[in-house]
N, CA and C atoms of all chains as a GROMACS GRO file, in nm:
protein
  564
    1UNK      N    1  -3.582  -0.591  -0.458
    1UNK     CA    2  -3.553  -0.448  -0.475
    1UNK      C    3  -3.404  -0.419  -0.463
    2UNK      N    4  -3.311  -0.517  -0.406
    2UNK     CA    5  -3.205  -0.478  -0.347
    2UNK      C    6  -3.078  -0.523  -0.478
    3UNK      N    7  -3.186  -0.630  -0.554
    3UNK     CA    8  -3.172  -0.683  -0.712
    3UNK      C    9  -3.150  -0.551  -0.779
    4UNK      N   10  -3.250  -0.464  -0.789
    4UNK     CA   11  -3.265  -0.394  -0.880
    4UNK      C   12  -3.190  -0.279  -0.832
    5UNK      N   13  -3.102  -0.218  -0.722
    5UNK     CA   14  -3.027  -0.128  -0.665
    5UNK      C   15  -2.893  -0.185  -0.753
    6UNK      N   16  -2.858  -0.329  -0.720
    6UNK     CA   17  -2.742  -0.376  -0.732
    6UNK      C   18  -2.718  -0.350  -0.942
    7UNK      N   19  -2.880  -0.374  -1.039
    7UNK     CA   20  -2.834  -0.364  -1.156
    7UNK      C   21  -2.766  -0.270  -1.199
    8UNK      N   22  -2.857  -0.140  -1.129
    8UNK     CA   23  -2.850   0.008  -1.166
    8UNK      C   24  -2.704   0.020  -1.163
    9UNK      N   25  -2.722  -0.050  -1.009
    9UNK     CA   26  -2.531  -0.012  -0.971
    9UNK      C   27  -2.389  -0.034  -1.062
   10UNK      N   28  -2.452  -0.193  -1.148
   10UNK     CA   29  -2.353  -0.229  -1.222
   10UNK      C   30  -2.352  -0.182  -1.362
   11UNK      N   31  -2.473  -0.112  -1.401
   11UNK     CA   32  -2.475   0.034  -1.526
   11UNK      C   33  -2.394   0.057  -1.538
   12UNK      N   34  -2.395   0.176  -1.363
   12UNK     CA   35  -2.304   0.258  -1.337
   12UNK      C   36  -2.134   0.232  -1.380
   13UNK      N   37  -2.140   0.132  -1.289
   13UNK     CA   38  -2.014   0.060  -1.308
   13UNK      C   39  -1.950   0.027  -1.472
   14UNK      N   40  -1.994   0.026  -1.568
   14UNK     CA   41  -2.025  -0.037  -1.702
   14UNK      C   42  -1.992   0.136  -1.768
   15UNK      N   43  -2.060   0.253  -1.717
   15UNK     CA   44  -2.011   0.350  -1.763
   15UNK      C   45  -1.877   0.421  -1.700
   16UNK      N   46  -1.842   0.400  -1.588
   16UNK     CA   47  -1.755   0.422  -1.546
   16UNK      C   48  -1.594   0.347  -1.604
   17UNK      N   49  -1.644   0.226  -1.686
   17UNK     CA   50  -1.510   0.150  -1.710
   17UNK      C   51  -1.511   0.204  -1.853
   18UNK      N   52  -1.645   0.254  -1.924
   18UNK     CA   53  -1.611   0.285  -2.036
   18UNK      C   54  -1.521   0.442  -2.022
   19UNK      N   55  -1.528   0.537  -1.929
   19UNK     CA   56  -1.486   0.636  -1.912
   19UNK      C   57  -1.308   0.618  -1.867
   20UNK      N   58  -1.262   0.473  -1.812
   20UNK     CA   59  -1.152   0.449  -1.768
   20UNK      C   60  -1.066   0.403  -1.889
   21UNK      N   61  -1.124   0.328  -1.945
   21UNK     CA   62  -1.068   0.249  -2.066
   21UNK      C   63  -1.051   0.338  -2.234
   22UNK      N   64  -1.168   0.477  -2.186
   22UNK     CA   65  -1.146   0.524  -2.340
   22UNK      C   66  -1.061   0.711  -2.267
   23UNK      N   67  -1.117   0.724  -2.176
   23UNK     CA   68  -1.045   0.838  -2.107
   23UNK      C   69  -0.901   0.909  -2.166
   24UNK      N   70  -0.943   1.034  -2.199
   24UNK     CA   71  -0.796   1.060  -2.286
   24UNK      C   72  -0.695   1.132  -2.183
   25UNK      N   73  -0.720   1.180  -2.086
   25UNK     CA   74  -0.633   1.169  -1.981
   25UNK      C   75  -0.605   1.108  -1.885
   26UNK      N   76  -0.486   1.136  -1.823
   26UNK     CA   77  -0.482   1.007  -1.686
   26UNK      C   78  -0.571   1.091  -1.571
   27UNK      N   79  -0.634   1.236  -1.565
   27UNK     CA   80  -0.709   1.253  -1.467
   27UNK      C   81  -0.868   1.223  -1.496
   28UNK      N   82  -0.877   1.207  -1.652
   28UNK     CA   83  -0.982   1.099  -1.658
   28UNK      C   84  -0.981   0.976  -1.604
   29UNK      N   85  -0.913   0.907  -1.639
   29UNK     CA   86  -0.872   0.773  -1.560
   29UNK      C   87  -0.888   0.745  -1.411
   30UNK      N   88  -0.865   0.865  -1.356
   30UNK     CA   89  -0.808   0.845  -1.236
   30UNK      C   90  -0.976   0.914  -1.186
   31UNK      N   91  -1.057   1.027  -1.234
   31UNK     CA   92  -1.184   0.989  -1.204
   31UNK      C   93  -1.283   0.835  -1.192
   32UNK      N   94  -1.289   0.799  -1.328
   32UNK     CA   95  -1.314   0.641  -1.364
   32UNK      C   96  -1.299   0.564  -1.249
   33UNK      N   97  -1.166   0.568  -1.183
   33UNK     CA   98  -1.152   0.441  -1.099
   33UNK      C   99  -1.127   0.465  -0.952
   34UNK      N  100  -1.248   0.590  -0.945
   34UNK     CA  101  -1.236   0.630  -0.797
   34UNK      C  102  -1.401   0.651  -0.836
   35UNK      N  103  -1.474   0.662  -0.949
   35UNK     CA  104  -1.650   0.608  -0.917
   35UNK      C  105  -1.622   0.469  -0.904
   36UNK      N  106  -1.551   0.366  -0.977
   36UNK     CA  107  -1.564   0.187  -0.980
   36UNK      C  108  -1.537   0.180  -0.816
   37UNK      N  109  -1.466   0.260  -0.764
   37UNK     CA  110  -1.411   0.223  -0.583
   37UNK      C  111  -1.557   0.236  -0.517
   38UNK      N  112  -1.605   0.332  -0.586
   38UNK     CA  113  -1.746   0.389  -0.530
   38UNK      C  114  -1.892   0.295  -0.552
   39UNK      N  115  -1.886   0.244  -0.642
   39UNK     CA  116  -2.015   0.125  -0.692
   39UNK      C  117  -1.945   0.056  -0.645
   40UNK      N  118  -1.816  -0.030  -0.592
   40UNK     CA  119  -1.794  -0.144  -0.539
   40UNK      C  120  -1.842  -0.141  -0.406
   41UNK      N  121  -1.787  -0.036  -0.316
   41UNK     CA  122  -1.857  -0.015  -0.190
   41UNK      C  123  -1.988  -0.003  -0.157
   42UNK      N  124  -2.047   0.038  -0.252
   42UNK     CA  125  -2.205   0.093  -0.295
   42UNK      C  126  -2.258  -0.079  -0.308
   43UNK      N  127  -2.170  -0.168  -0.378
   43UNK     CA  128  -2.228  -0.278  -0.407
   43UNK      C  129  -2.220  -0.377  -0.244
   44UNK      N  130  -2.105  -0.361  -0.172
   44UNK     CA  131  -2.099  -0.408  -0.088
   44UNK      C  132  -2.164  -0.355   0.010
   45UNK      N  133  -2.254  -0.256   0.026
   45UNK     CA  134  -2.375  -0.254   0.126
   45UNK      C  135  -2.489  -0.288   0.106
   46UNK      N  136  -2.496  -0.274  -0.072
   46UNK     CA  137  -2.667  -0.345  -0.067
   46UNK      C  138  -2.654  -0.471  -0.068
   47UNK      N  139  -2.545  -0.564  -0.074
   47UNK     CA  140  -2.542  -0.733  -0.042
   47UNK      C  141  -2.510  -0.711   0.065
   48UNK      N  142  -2.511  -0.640   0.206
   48UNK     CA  143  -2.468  -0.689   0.277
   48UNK      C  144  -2.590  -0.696   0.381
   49UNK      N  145  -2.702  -0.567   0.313
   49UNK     CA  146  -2.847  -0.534   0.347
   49UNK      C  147  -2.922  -0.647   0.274
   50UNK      N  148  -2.881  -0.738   0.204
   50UNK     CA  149  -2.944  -0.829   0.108
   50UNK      C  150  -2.939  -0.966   0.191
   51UNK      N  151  -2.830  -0.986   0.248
   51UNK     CA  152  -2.808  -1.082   0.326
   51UNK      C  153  -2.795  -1.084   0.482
   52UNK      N  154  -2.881  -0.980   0.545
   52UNK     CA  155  -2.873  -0.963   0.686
   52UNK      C  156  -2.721  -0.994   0.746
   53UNK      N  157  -2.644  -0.968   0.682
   53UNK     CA  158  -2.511  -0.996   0.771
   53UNK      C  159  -2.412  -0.929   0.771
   54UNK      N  160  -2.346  -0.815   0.873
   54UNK     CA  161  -2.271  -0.715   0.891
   54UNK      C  162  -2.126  -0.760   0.909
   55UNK      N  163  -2.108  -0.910   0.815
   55UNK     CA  164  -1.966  -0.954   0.792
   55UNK      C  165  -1.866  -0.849   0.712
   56UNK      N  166  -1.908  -0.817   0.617
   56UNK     CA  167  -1.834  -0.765   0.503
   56UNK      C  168  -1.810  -0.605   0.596
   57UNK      N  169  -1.864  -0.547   0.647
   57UNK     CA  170  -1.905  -0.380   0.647
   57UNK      C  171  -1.762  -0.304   0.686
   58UNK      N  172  -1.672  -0.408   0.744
   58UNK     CA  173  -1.553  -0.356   0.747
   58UNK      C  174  -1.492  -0.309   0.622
   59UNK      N  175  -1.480  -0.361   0.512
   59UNK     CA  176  -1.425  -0.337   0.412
   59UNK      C  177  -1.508  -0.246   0.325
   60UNK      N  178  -1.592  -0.158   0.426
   60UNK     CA  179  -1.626   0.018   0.333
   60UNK      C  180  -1.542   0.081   0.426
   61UNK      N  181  -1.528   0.036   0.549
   61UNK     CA  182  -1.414   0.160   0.588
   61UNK      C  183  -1.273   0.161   0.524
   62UNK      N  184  -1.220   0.010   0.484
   62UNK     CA  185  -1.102   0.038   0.471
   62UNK      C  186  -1.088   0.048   0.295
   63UNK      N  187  -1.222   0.067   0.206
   63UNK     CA  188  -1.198   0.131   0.102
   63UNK      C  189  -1.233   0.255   0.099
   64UNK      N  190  -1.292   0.312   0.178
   64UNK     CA  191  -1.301   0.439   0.215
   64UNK      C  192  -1.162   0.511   0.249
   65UNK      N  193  -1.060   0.435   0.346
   65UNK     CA  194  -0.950   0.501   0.388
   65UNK      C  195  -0.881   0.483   0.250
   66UNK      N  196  -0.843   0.366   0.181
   66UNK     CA  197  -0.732   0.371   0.078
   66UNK      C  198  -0.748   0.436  -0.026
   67UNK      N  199  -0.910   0.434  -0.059
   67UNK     CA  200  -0.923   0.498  -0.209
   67UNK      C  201  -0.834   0.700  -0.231
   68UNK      N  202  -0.871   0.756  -0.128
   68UNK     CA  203  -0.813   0.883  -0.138
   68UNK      C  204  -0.696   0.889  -0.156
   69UNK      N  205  -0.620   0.803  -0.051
   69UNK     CA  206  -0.432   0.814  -0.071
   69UNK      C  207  -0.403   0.740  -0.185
   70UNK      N  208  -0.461   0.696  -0.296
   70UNK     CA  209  -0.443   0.658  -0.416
   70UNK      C  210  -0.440   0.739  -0.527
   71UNK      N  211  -0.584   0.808  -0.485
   71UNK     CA  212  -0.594   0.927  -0.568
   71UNK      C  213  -0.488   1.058  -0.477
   72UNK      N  214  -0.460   1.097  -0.443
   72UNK     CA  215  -0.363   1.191  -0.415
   72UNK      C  216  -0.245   1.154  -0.460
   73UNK      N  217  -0.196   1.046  -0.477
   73UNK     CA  218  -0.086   1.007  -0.527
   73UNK      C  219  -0.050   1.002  -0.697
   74UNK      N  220  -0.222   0.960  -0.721
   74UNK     CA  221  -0.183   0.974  -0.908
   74UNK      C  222  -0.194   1.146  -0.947
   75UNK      N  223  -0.289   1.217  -0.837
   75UNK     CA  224  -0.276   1.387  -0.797
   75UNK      C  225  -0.089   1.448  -0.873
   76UNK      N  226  -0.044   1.408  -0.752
   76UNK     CA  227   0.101   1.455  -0.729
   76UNK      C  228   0.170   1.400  -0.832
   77UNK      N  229   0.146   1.302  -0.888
   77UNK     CA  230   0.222   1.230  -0.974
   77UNK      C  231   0.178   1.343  -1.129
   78UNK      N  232   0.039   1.344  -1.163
   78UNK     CA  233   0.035   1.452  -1.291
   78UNK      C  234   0.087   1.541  -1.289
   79UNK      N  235   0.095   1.639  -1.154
   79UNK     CA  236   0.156   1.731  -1.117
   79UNK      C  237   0.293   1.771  -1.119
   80UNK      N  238   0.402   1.670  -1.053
   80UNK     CA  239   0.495   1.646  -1.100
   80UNK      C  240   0.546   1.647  -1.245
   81UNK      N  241   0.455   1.587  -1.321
   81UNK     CA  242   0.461   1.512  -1.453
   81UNK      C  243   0.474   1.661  -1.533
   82UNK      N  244   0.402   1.746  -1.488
   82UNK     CA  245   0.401   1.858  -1.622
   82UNK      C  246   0.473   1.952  -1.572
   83UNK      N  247   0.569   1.957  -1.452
   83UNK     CA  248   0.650   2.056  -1.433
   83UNK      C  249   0.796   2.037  -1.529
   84UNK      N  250  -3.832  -0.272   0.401
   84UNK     CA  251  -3.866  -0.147   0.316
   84UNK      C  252  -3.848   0.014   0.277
   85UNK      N  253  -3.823   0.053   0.394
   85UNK     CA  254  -3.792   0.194   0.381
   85UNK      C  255  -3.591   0.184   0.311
   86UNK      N  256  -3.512   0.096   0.442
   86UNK     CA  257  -3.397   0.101   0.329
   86UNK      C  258  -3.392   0.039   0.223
   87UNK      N  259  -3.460  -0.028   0.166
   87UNK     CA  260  -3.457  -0.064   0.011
   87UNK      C  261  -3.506   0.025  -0.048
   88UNK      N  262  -3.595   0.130  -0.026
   88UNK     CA  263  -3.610   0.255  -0.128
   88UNK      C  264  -3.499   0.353  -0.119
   89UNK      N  265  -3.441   0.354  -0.020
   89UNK     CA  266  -3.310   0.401   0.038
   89UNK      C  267  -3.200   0.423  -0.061
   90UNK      N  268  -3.165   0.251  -0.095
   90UNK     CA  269  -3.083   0.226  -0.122
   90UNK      C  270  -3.074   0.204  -0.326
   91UNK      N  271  -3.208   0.216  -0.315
   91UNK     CA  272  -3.253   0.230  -0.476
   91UNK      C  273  -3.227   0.360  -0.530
   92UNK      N  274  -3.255   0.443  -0.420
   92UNK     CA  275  -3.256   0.624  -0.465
   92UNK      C  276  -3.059   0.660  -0.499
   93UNK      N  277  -2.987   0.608  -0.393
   93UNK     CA  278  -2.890   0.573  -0.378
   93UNK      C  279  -2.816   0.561  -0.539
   94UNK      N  280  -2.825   0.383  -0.574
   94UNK     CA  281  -2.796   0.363  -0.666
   94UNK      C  282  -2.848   0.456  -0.803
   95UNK      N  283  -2.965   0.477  -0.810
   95UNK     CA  284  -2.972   0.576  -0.917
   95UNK      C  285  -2.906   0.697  -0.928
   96UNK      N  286  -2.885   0.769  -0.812
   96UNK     CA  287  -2.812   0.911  -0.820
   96UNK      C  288  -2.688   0.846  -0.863
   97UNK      N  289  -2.594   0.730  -0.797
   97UNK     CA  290  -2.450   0.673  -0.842
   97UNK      C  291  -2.492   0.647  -1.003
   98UNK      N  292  -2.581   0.633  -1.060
   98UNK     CA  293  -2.535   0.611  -1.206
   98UNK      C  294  -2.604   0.742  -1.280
   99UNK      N  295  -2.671   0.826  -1.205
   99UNK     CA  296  -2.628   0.968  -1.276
   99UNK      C  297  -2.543   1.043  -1.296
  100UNK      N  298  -2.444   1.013  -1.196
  100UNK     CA  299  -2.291   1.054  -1.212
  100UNK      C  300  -2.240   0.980  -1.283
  101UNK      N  301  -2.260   0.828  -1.309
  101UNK     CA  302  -2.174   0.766  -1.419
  101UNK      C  303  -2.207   0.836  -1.528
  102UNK      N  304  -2.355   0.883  -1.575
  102UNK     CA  305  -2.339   0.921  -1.710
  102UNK      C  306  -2.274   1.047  -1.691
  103UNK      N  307  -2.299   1.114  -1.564
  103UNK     CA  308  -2.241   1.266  -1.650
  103UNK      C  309  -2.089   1.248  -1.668
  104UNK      N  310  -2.038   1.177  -1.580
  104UNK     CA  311  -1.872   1.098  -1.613
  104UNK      C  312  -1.885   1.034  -1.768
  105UNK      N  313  -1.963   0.988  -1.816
  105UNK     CA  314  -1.937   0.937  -1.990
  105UNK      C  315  -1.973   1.037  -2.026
  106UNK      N  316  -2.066   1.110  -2.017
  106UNK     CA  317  -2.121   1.255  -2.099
  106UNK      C  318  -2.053   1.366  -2.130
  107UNK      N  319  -2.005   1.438  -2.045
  107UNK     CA  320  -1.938   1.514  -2.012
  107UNK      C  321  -1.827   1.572  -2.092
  108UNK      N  322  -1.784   1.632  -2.079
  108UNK     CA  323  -1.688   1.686  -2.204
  108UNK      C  324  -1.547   1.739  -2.134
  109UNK      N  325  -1.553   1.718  -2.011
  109UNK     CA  326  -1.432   1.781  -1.955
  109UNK      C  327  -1.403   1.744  -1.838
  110UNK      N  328  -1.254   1.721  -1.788
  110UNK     CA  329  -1.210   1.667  -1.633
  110UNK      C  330  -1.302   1.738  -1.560
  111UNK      N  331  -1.256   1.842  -1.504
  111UNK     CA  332  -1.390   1.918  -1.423
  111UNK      C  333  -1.484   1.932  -1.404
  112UNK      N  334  -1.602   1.949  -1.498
  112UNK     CA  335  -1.729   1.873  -1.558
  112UNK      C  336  -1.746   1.764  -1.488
  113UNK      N  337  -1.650   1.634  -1.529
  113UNK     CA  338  -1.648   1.495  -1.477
  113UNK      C  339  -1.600   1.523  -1.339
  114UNK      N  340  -1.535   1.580  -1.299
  114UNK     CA  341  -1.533   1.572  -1.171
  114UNK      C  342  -1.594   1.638  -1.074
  115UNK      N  343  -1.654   1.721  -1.142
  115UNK     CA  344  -1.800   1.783  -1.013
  115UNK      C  345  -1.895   1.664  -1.019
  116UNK      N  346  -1.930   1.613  -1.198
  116UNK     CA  347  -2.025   1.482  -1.168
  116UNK      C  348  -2.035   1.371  -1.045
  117UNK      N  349  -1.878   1.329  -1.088
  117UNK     CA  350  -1.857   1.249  -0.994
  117UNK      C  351  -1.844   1.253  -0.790
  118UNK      N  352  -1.809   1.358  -0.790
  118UNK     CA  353  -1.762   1.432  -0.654
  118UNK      C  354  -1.931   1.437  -0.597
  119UNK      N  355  -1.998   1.541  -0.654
  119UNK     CA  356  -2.125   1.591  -0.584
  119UNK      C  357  -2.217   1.448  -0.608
  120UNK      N  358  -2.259   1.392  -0.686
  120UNK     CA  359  -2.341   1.293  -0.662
  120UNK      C  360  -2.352   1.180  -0.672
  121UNK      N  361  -2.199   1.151  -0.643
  121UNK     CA  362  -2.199   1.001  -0.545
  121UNK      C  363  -2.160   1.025  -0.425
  122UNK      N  364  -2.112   1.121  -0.378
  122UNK     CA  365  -2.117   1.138  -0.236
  122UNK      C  366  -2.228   1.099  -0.187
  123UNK      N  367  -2.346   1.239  -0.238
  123UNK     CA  368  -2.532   1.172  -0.202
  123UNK      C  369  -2.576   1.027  -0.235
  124UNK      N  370  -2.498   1.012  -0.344
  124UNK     CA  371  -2.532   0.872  -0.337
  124UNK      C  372  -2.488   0.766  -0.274
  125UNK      N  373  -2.368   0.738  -0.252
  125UNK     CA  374  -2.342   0.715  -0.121
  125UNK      C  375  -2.397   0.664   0.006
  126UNK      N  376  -2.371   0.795   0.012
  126UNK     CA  377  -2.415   0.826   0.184
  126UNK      C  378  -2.628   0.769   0.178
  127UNK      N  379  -2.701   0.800   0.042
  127UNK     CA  380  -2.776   0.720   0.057
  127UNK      C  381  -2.781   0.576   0.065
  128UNK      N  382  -2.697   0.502   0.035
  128UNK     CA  383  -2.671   0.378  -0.019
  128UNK      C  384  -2.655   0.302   0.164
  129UNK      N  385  -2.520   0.407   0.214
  129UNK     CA  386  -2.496   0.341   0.346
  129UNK      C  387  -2.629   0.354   0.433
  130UNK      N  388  -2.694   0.467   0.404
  130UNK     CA  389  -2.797   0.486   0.462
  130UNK      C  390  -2.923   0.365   0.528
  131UNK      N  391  -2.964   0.304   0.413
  131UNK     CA  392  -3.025   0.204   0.349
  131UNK      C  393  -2.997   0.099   0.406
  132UNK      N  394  -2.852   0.060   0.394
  132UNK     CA  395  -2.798  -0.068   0.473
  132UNK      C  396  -2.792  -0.047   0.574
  133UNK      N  397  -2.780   0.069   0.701
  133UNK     CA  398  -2.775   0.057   0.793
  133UNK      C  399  -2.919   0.042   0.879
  134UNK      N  400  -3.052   0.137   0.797
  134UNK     CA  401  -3.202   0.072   0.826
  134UNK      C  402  -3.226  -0.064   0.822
  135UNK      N  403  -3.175  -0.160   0.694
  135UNK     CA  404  -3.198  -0.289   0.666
  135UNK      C  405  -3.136  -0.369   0.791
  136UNK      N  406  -2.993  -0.368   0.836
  136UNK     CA  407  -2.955  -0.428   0.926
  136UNK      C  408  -2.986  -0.428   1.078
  137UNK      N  409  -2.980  -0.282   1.099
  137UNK     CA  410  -3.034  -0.258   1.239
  137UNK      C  411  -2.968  -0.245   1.356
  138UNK      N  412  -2.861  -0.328   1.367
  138UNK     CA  413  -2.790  -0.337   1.472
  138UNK      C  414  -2.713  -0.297   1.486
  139UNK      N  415  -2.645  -0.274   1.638
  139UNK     CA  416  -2.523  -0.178   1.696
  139UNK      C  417  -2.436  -0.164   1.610
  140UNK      N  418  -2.395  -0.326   1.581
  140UNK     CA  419  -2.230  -0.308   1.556
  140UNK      C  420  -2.249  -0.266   1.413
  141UNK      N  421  -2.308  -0.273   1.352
  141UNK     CA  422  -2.331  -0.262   1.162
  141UNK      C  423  -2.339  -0.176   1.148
  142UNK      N  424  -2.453  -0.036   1.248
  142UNK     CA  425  -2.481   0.070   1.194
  142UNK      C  426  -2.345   0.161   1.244
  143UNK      N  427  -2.279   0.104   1.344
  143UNK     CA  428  -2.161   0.235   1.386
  143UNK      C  429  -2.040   0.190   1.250
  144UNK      N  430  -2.088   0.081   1.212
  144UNK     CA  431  -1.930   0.082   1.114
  144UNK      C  432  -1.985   0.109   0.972
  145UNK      N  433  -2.118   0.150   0.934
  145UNK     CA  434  -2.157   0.189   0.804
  145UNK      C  435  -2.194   0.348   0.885
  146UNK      N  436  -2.147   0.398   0.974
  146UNK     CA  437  -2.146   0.540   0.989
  146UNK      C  438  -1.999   0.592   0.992
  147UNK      N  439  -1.941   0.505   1.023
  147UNK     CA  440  -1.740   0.510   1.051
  147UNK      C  441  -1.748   0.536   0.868
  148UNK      N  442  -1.750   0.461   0.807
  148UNK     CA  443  -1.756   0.424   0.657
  148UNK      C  444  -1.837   0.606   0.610
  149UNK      N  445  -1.931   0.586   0.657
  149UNK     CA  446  -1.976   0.692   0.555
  149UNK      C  447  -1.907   0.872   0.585
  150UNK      N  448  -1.908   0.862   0.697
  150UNK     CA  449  -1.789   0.968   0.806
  150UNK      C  450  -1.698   1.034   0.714
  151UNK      N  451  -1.621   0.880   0.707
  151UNK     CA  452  -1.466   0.869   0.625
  151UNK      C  453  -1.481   0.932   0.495
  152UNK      N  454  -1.628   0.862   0.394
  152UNK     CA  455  -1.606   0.911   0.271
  152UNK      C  456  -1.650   1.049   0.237
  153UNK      N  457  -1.741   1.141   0.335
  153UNK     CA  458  -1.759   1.256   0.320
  153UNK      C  459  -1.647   1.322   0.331
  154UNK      N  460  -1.537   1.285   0.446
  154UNK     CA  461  -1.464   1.341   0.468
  154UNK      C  462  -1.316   1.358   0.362
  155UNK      N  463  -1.305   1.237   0.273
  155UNK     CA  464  -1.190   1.200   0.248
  155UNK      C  465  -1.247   1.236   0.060
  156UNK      N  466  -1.348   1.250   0.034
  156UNK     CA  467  -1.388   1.223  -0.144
  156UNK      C  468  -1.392   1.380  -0.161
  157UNK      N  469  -1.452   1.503  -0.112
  157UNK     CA  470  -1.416   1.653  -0.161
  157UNK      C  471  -1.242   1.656  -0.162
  158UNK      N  472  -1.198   1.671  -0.077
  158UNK     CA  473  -1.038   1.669  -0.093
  158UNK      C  474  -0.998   1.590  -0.229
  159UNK      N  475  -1.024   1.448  -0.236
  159UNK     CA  476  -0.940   1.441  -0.332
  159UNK      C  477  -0.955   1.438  -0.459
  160UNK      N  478  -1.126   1.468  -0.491
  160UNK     CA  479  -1.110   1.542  -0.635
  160UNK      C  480  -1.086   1.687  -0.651
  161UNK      N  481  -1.074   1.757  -0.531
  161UNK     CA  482  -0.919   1.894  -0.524
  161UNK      C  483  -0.828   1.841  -0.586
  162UNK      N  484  -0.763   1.766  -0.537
  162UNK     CA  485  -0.630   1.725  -0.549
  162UNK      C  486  -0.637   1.705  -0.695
  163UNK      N  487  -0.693   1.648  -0.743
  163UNK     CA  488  -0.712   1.567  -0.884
  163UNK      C  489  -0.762   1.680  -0.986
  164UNK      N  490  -0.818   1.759  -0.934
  164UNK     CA  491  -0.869   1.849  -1.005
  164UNK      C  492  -0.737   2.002  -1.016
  165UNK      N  493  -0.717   2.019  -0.896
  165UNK     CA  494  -0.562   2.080  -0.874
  165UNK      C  495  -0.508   2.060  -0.973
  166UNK      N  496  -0.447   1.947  -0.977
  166UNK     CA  497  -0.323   1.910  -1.066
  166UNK      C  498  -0.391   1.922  -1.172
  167UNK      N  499  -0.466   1.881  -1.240
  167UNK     CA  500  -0.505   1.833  -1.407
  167UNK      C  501  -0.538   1.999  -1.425
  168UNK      N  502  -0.554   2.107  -1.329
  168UNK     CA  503  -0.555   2.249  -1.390
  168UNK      C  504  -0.411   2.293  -1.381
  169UNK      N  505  -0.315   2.253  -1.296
  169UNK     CA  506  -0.171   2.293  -1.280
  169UNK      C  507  -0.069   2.268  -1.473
  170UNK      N  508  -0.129   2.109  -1.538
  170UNK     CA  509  -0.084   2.064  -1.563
  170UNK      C  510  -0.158   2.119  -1.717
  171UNK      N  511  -0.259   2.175  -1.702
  171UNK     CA  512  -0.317   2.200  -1.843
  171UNK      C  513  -0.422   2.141  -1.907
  172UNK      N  514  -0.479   2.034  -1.837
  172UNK     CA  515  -0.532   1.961  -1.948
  172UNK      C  516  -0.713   1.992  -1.928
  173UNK      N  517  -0.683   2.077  -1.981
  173UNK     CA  518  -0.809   2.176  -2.002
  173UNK      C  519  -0.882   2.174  -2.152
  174UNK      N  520  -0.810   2.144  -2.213
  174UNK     CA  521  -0.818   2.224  -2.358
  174UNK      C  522  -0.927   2.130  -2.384
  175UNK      N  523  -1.028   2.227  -2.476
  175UNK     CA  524  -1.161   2.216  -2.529
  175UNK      C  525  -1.287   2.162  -2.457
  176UNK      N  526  -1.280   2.170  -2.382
  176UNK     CA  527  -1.382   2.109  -2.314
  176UNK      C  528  -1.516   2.264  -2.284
  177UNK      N  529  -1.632   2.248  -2.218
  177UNK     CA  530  -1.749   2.311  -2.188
  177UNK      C  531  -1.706   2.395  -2.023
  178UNK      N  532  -1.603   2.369  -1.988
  178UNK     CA  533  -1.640   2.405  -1.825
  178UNK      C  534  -1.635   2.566  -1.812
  179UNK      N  535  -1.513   2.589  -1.953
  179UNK     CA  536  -1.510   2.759  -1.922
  179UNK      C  537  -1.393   2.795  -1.818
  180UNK      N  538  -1.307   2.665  -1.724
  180UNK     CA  539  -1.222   2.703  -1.674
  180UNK      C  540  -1.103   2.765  -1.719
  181UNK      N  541  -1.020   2.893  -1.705
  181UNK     CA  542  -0.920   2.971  -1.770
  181UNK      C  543  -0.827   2.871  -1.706
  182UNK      N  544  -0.712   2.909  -1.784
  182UNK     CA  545  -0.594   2.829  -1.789
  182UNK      C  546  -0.492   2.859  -1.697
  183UNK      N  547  -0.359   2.792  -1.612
  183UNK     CA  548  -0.273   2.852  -1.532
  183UNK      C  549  -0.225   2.962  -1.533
  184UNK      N  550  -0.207   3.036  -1.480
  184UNK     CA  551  -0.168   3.146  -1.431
  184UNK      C  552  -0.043   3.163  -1.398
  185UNK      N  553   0.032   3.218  -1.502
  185UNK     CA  554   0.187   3.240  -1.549
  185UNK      C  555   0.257   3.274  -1.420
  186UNK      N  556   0.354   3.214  -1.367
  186UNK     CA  557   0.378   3.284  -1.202
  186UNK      C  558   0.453   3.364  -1.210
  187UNK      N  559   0.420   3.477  -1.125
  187UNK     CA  560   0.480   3.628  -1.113
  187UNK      C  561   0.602   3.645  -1.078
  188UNK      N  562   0.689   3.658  -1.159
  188UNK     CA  563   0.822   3.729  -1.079
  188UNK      C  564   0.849   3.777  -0.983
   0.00000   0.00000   0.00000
C-alpha cells in the first residue's frame, strides 16, 4: 500500500516537473519546485513508514525549514525584477 | 494499517494539486492549488508515518516537520503570490484578480 502512496506520489511529481519545465513564468516555476520539495518530503515519509526506520525523518524538518527561505527569495527577486 | 490508508489519502490529495498546478490557467489559481492541498496533504502523509512508526523519537520529529510546514508554506505562497501580483503577471488567466494599483500621490 505504501507502493501505491509512493506511485501516486511520483504522478504528482511528473506533473509538477511538467508545470516547472513548460511554466511561462518564473512564479510558475517557482510554484513547480516548491510542490517537487513537497512529494520529495511526502516521499521521504512513506519510505520511511515502509521501512520501520526513523533514520531519514530529520531531513523533513530541514526541508521544511529551507524550502520557504528559497521561495521568499525568488519572491523578492520578481519583485525587485519589475520595479 | 490505519497509516497506510493515511498516507494513501495523503498522496492522492498531493497529486490533486499537481493537476490543478498543470490545469490551471493562472499563478494564483496554481497557487491556491498548490498551497491549500498539499498542506492537507501533507500533514496527512506525516500523519501516516508517524501511526506506522510509533515511537517517541519519530513521532516528535514528524510533528517538528509537520509544525514547520503549516507554519512556513501559507506565508510563502503570499510572498510568491505578492510579488507575481506586484509585478503583473496576471494577464489572461481565469482567477479574475484586478491588476496593481497605481500608487497614490
Amino acid at each position: 500500500m505504501t507502493v501505491a502512496s509512493d506511485v501516486i506520489l511520483i504522478l504528482a511529481a511528473c506533473g509538477f516537473m511538467y508545470r516547472a519545465l513548460r511554466g511561462p513564468t518564473l512564479a510558475d516555476r517557482t510554484v513547480a519546485m516548491n510542490g517537487i520539495l513537497l512529494v520529495l518530503s511526502g516521499v521521504i515519509a512513506t519510505r520511511a513508514a515502509h521501512l520501520h526506520t526513523g533514520t531519514f525523518l530529520a531531513t523533513l524538518v530541514a526541508l521544511a525549514v529551507i524550502g520557504p527561505i528559497g521561495n521568499g527569495m525568488i519572491a523578492r527577486y520578481i519583485e525587485r525584477r519589475a520595479e | 494499517m490505519i497509516g497506510e490508508a493515511l498516507a494513501l489519502a495523503g498522496s492522492v490529495i498531493v497529486l490533486l494539486a499537481a493537476i490543478g498546478v498543470v490545469r490551471f490557467s493562472d499563478v494564483f489559481s496554481r497557487m491556491h492549488a498548490l498551497a491549500k492541498g498539499s498542506t492537507l496533504g501533507i500533514l496527512l502523509l506525516f500523519t501516516g508515518a508517524a501511526v506506522n512508526l510509533g515511537d517517541i523519537e519519530s513521532v516528535t520529529t514528524v510533528v517538528l516537520a509537520a509544525v514547520l510546514h503549516i507554519v512556513t508554506l501559507p506565508p510563502g505562497s503570499n510572498l510568491v503570490s505578492r510579488a507575481a501580483h506586484r509585478a503583473g503577471l496576471q494577464n489572461g488567466g481565469d482567477a479574475g484578480v484586478p491588476g496593481p494599483t497605481p500608487p497614490s500621490e
